[in-house]
PyMOL Python script that loads the backbone (N, CA, C, O; Angstrom):
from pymol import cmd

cmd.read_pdbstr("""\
ATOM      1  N   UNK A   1      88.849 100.978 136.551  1.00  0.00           N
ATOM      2  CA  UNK A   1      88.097 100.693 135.343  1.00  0.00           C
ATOM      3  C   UNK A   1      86.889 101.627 135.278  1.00  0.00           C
ATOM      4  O   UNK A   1      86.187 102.030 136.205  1.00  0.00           O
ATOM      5  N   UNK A   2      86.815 101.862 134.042  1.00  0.00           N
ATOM      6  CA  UNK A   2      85.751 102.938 134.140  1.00  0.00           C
ATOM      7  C   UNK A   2      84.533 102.479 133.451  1.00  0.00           C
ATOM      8  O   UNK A   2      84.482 101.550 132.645  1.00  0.00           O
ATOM      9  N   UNK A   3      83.624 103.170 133.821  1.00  0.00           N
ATOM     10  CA  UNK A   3      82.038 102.806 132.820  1.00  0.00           C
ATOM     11  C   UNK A   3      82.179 102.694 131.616  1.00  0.00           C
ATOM     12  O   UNK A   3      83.185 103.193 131.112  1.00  0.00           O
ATOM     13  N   UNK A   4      81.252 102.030 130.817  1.00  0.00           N
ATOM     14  CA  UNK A   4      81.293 101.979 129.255  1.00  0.00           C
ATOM     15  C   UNK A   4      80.542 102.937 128.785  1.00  0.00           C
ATOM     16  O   UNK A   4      79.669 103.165 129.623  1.00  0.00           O
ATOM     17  N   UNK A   5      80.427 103.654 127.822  1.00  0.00           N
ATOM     18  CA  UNK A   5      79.878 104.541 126.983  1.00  0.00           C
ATOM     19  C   UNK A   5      78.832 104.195 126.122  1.00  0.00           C
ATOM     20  O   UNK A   5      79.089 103.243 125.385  1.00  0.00           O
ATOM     21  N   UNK A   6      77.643 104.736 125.998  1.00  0.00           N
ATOM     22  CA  UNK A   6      76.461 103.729 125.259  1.00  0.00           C
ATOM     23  C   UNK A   6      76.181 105.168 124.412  1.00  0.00           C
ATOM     24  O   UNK A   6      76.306 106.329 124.801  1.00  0.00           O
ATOM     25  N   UNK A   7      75.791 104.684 123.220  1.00  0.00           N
ATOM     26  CA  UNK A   7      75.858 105.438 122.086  1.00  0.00           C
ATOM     27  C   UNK A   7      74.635 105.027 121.147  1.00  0.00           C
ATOM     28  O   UNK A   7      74.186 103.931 120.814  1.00  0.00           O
ATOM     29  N   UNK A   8      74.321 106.172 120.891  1.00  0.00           N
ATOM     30  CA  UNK A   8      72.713 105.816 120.431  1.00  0.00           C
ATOM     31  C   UNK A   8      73.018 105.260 119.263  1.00  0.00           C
ATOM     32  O   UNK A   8      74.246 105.339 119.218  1.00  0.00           O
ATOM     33  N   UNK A   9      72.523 104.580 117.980  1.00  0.00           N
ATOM     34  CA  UNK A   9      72.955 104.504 116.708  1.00  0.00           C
ATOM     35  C   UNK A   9      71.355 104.980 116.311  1.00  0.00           C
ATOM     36  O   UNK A   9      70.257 105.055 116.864  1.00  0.00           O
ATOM     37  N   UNK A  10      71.949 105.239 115.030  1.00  0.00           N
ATOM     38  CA  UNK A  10      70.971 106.058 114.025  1.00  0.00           C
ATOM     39  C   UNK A  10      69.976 105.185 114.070  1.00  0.00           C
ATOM     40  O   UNK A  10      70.018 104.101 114.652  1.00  0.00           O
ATOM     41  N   UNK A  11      68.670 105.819 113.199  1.00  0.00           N
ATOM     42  CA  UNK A  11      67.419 104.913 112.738  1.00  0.00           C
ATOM     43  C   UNK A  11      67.755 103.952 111.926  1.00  0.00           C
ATOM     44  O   UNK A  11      67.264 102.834 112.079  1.00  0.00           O
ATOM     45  N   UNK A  12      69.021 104.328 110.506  1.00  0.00           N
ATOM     46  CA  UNK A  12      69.044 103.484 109.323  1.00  0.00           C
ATOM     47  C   UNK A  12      69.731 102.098 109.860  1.00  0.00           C
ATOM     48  O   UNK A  12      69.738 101.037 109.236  1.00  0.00           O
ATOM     49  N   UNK A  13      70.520 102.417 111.623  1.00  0.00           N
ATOM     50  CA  UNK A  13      71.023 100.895 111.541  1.00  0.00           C
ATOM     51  C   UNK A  13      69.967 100.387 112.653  1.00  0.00           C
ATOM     52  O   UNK A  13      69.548  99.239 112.508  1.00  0.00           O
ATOM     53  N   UNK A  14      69.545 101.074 113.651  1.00  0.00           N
ATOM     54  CA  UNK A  14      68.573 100.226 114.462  1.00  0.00           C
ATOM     55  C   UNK A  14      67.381  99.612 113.599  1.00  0.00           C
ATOM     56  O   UNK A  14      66.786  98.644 114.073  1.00  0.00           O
ATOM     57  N   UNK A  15      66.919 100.228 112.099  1.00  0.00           N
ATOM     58  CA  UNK A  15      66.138  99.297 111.354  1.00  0.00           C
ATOM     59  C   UNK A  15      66.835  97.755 110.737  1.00  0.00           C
ATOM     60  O   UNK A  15      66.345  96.646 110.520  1.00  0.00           O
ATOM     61  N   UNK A  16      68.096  98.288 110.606  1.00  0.00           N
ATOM     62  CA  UNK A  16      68.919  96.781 110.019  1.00  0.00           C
ATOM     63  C   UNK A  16      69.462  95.948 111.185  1.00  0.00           C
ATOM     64  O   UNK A  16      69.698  94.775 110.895  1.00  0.00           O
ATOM     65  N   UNK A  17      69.677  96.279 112.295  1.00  0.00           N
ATOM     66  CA  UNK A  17      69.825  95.332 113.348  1.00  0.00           C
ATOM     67  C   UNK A  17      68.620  94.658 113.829  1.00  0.00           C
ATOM     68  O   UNK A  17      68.634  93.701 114.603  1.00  0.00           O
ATOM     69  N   UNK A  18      67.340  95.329 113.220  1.00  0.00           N
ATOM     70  CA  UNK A  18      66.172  94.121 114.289  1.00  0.00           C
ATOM     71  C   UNK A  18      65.574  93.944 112.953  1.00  0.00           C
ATOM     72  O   UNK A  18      64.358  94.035 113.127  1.00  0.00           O
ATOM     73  N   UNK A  19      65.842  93.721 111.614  1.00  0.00           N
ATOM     74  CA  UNK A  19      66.030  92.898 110.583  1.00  0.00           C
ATOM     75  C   UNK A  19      66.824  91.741 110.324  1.00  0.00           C
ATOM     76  O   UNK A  19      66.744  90.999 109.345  1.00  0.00           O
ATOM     77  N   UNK A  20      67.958  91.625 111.753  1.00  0.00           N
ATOM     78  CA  UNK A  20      68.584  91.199 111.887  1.00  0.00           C
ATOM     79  C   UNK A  20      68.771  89.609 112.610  1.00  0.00           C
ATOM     80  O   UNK A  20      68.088  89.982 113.564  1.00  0.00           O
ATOM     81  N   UNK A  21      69.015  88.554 112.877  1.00  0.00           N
ATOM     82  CA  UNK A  21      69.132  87.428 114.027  1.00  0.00           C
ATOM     83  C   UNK A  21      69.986  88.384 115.031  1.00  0.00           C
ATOM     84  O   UNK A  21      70.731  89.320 114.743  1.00  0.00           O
ATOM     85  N   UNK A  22      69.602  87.791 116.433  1.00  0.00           N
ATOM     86  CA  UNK A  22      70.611  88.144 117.562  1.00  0.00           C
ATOM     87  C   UNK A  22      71.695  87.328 117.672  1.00  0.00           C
ATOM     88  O   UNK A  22      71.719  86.215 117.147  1.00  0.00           O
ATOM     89  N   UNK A  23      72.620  87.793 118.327  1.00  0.00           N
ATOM     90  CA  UNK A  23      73.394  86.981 118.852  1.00  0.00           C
ATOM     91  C   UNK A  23      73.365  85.795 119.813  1.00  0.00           C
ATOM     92  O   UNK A  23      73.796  84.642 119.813  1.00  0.00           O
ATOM     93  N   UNK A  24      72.366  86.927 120.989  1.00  0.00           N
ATOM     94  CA  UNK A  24      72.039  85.929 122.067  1.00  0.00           C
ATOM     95  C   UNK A  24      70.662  86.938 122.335  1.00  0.00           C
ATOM     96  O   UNK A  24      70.213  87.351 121.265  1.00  0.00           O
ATOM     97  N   UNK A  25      70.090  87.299 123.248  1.00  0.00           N
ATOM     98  CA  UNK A  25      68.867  87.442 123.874  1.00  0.00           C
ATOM     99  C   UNK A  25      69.396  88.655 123.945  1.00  0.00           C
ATOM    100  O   UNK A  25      70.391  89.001 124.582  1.00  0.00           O
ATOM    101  N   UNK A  26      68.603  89.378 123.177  1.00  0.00           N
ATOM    102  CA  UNK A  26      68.785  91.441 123.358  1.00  0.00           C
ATOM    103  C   UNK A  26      69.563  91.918 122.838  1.00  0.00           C
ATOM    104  O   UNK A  26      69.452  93.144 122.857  1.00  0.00           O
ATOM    105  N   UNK A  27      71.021  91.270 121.929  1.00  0.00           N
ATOM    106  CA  UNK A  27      72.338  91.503 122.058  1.00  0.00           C
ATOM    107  C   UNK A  27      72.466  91.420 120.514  1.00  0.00           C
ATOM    108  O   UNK A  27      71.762  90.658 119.851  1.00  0.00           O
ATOM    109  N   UNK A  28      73.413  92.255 119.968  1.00  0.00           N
ATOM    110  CA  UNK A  28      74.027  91.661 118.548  1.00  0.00           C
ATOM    111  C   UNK A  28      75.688  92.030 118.953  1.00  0.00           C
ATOM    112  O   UNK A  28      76.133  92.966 119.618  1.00  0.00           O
ATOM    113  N   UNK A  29      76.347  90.968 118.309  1.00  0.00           N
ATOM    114  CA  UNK A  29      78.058  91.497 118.489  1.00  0.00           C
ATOM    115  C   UNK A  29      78.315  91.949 117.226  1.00  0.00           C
ATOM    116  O   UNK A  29      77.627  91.448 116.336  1.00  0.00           O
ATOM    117  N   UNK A  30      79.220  92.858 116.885  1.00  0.00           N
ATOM    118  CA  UNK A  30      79.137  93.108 115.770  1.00  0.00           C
ATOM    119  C   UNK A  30      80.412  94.324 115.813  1.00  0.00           C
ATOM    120  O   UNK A  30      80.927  94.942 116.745  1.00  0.00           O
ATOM    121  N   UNK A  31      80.697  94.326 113.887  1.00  0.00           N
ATOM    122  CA  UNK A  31      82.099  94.780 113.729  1.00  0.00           C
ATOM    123  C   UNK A  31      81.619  96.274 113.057  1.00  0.00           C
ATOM    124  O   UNK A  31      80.831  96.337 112.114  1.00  0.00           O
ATOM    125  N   UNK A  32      82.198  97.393 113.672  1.00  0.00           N
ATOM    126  CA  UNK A  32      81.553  98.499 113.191  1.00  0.00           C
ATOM    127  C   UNK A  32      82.927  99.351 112.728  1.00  0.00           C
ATOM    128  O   UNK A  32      83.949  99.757 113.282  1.00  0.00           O
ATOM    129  N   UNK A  33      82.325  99.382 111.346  1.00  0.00           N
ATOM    130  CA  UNK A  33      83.166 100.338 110.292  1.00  0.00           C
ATOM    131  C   UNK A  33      82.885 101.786 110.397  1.00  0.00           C
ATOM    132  O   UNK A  33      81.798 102.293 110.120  1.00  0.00           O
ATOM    133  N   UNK A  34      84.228 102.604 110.934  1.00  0.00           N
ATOM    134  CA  UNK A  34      83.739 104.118 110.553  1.00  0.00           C
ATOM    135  C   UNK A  34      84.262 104.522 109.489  1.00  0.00           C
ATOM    136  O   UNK A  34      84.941 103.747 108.815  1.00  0.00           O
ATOM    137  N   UNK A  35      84.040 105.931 109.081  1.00  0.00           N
ATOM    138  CA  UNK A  35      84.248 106.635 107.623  1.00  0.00           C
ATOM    139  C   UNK A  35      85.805 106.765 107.796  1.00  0.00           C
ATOM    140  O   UNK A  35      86.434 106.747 106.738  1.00  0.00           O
ATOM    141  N   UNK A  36      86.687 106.922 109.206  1.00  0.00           N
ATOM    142  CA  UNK A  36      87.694 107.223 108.441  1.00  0.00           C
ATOM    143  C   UNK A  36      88.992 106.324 108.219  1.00  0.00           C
ATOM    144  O   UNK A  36      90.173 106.638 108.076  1.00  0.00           O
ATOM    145  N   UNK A  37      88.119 104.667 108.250  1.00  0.00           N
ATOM    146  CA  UNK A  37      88.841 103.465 107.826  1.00  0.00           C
ATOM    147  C   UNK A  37      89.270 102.259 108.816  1.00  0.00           C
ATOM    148  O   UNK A  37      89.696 101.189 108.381  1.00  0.00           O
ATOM    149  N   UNK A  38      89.065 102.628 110.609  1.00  0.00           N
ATOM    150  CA  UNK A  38      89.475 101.920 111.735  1.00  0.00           C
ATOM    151  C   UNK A  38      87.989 101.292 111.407  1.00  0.00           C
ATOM    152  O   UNK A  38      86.902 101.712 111.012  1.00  0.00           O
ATOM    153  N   UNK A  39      88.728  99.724 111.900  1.00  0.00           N
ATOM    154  CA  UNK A  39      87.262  99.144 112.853  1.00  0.00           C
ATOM    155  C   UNK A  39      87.115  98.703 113.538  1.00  0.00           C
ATOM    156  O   UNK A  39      88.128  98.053 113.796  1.00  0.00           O
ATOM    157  N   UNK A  40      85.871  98.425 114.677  1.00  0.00           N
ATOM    158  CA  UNK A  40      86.144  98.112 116.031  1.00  0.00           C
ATOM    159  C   UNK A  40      85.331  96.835 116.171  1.00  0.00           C
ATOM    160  O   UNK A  40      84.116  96.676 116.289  1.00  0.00           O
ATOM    161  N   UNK A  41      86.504  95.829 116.118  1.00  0.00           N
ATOM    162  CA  UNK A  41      85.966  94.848 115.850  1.00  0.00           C
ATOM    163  C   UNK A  41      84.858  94.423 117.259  1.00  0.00           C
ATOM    164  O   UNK A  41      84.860  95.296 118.126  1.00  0.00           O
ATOM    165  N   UNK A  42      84.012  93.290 117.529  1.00  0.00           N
ATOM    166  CA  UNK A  42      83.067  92.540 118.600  1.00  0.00           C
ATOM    167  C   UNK A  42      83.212  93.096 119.934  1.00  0.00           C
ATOM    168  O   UNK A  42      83.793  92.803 120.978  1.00  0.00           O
ATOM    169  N   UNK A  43      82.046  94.509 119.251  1.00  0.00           N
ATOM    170  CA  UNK A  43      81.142  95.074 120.441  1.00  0.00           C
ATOM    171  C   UNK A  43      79.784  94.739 120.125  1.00  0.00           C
ATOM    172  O   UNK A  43      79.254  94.268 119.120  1.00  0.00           O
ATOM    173  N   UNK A  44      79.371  95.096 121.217  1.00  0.00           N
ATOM    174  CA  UNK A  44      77.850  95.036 121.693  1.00  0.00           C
ATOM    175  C   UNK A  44      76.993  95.739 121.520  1.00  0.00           C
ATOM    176  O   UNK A  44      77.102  96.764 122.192  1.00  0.00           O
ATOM    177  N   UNK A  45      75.698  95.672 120.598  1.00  0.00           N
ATOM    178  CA  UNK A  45      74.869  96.155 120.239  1.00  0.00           C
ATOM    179  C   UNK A  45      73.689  95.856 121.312  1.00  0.00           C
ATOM    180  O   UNK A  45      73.312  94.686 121.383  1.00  0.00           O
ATOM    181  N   UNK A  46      72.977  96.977 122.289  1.00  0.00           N
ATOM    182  CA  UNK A  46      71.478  95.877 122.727  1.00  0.00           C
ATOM    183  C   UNK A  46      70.942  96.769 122.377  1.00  0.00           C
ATOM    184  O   UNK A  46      71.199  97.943 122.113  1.00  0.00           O
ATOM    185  N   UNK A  47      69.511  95.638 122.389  1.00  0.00           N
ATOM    186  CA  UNK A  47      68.202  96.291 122.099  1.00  0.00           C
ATOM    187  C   UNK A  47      68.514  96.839 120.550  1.00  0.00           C
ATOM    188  O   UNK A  47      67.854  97.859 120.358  1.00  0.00           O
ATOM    189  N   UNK A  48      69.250  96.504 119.488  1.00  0.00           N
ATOM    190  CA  UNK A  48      69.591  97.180 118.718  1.00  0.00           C
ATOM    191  C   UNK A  48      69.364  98.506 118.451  1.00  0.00           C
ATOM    192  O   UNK A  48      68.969  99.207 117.519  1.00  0.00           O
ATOM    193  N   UNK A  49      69.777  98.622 119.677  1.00  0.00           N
ATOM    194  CA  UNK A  49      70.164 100.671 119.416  1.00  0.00           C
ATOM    195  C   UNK A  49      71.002 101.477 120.404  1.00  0.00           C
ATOM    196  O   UNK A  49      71.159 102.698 120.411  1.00  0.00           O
ATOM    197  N   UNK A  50      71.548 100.503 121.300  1.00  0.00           N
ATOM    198  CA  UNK A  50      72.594 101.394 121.833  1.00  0.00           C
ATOM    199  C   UNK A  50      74.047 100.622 121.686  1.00  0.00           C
ATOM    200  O   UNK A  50      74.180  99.616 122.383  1.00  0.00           O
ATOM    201  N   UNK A  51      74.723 100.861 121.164  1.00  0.00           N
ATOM    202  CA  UNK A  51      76.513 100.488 121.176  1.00  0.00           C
ATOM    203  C   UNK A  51      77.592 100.715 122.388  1.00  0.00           C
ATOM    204  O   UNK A  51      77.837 101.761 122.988  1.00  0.00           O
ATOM    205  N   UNK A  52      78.159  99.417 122.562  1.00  0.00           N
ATOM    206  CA  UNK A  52      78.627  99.670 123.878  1.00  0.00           C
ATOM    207  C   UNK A  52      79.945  99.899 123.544  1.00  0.00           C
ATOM    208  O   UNK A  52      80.562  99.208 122.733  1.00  0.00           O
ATOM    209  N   UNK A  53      80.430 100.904 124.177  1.00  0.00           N
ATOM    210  CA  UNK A  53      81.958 100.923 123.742  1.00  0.00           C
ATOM    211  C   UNK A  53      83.081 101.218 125.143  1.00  0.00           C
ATOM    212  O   UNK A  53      82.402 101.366 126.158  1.00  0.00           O
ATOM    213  N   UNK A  54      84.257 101.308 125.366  1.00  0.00           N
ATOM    214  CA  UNK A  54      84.904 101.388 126.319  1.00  0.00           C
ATOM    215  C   UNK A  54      85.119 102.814 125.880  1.00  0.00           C
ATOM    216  O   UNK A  54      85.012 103.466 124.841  1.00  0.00           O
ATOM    217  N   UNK A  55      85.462 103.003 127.108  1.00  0.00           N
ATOM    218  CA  UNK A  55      85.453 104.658 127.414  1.00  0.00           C
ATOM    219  C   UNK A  55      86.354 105.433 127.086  1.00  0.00           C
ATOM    220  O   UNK A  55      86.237 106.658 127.052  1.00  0.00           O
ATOM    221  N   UNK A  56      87.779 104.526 126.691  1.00  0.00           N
ATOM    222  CA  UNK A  56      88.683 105.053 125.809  1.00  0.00           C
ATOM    223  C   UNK A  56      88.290 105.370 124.492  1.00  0.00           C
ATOM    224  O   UNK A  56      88.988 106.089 123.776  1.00  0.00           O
ATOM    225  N   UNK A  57      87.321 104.929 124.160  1.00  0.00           N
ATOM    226  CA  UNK A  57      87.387 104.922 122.428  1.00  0.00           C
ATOM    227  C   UNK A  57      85.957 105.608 122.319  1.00  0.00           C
ATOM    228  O   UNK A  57      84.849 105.182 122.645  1.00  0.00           O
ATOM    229  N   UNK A  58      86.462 107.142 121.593  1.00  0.00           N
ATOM    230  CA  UNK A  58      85.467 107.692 121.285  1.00  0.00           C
ATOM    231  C   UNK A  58      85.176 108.460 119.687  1.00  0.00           C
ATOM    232  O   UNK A  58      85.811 109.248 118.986  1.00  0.00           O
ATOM    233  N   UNK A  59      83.867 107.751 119.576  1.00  0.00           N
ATOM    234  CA  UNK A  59      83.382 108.438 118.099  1.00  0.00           C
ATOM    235  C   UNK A  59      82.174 109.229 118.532  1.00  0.00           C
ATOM    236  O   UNK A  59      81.646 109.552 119.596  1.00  0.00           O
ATOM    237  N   UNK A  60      81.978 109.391 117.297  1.00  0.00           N
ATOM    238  CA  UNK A  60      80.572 110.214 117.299  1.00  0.00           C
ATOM    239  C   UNK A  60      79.762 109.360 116.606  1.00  0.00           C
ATOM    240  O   UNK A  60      80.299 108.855 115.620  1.00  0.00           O
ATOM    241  N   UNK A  61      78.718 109.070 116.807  1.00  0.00           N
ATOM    242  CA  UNK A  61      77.736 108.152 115.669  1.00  0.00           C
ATOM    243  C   UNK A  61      77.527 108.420 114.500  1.00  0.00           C
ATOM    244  O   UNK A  61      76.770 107.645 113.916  1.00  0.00           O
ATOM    245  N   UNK A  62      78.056 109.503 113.769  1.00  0.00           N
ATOM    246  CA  UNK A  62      77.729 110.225 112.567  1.00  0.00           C
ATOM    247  C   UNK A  62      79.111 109.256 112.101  1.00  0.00           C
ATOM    248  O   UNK A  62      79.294 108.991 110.913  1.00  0.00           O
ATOM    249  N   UNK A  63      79.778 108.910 112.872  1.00  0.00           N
ATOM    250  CA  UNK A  63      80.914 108.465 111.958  1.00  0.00           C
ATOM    251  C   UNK A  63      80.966 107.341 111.747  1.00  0.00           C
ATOM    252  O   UNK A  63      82.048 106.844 111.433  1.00  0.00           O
ATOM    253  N   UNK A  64      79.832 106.579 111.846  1.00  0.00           N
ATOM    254  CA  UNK A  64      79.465 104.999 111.968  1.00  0.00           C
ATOM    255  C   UNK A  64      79.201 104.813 110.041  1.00  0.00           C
ATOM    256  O   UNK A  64      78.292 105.417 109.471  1.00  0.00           O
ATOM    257  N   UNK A  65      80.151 103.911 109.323  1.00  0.00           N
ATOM    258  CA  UNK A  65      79.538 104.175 107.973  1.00  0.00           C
ATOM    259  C   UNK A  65      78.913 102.985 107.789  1.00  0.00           C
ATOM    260  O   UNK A  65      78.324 102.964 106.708  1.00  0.00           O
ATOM    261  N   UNK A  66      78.769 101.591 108.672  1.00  0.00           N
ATOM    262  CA  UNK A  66      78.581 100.323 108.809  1.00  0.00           C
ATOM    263  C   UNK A  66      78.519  99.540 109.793  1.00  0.00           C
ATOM    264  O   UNK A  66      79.168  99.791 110.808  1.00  0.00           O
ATOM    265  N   UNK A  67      77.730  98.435 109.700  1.00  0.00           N
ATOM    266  CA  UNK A  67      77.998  98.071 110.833  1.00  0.00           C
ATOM    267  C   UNK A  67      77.398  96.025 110.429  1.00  0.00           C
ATOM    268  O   UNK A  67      76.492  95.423 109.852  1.00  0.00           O
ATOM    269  N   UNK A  68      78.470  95.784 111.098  1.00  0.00           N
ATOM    270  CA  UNK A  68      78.172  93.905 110.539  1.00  0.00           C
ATOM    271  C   UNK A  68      77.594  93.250 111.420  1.00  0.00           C
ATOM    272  O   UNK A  68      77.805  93.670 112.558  1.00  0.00           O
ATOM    273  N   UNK A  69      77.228  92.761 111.373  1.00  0.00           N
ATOM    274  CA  UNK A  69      76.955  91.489 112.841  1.00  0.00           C
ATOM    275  C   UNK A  69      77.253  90.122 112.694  1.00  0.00           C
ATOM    276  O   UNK A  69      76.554  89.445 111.941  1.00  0.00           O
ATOM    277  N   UNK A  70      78.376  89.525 113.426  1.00  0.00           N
ATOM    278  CA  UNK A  70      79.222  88.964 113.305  1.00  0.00           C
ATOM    279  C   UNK A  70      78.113  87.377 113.607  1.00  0.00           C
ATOM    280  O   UNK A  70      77.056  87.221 114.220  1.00  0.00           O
ATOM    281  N   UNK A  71      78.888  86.567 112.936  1.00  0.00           N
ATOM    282  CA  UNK A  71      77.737  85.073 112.661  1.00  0.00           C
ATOM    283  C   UNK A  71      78.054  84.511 113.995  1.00  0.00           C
ATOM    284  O   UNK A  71      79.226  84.517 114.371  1.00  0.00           O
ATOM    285  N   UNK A  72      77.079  84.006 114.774  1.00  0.00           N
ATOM    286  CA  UNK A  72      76.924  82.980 115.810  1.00  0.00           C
ATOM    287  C   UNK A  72      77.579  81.736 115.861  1.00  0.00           C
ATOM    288  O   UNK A  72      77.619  81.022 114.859  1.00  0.00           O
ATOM    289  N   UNK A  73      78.045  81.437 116.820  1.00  0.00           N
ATOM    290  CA  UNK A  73      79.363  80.256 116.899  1.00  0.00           C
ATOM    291  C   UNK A  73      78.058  79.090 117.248  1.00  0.00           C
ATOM    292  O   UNK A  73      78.326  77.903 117.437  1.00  0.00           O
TER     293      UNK A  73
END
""", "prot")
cmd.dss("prot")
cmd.show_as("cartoon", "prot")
cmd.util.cbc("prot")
cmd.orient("prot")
């Protein structure tokens, strides 16, 4: 198993994630839409600004066109 990949996200969403409720303490889960139509559904946002992703799956942050944060159970 390999390390996860942490990925900076832009200013325009680290301003809308800590506009945001958390999930839990530091954390947002959340469903992130890219431009060219996949989405990756409940990953991990902390500190709202780095995205955690598995190491198979790679974007570039430019290709982030959205990003949701999925409602608290």
């Amino acid at each position: 198993m390999s390390d996860p990949q942490k990925i900076q996200l832009s200013e325009k969403f680290v301003q809308q994630l800590m506009n945001t409720p958390e999930t839990g303490m530091g954390f947002h889960q959340v469903d992130i839409y890219l431009n060219n139509g996949i989405v990756l559904r409940n990953k991990i946002v902390l500190n709202c600004s780095i995205l955690i992703l598995e190491d198979s799956i790679k974007i570039d942050p430019n290709e982030i066109e959205e990003i949701i944060v999925n409602e608290s159970i």
